[in-house]
N, C-alpha and C positions, 0 to 999 in steps of 0.2 A: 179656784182654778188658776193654774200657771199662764202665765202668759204665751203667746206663740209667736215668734219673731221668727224671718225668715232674711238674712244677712249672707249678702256675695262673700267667700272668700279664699283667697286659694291655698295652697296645702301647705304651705308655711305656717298662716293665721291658724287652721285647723290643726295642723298636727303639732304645731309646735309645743315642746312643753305641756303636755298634756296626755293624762292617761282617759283611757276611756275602758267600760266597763262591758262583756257581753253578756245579756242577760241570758237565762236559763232554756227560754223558749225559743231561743235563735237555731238554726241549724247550723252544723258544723261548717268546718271553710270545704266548698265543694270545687272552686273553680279548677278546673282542668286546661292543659297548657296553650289549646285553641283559644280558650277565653283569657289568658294572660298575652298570649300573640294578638290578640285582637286591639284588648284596650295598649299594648305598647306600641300598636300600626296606627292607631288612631292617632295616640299623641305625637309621635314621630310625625306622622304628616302634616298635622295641625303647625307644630316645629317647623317644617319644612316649606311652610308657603311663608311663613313670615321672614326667616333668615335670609342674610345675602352675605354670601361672601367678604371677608373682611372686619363684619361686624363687629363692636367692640361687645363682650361678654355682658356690657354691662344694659346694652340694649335688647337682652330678652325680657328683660321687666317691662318693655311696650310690646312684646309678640302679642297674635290673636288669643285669644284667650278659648279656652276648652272648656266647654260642660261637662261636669265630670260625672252630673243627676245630681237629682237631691240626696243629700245624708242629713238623716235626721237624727238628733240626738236630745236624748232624755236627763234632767238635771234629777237627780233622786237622792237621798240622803247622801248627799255632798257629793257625790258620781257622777260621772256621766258615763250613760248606756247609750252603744247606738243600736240605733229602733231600724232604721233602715241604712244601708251601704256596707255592710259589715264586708261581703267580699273585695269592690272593691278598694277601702280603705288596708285591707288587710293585706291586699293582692301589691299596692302601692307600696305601704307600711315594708313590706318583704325584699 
């Protein structure tokens, strides 16, 4: 049995450099543009309580940080599938 590790990190770590694989039984990408308006209100706000004015750029590397839920992903004959977050990732990804 694989092991299961469960590591913070944010979409730089995750997406960087890295393909990821969907598997067969996933459903197609459904989000509709209420649910893309939503998670980009979310993060925009999240953005928004941290920033001030004048900031230098290089100070959002300490903004609040956002949940983004869990993505789980699957390591399988050298792949990685994701098992859960596929819309969001995708929705991001776009």
């Amino acid at each position: 049995m694989q092991e299961i590790r469960a590591d913070a990190k944010n979409l730089r770590a995750l997406l960087g450099g890295t393909k990821f694989s969907v598997d067969y039984y996933q459903r197609e990408y459904g989000w509709q543009s209420e649910h893309v308006t939503e998670l980009i209100k979310d993060l925009a706000e999240e953005f928004k309580e941290s920033h001030r004015p004048g900031n230098d750029r290089s100070a959002v590397e300490h903004y609040h940080r956002y949940f983004l839920g869990s993505i789980i992903i699957s390591n399988r004959d050298g792949k990685k599938f994701i098992v859960d977050g596929q819309q969001r990732l995708t929705t991001l990804t776009l």
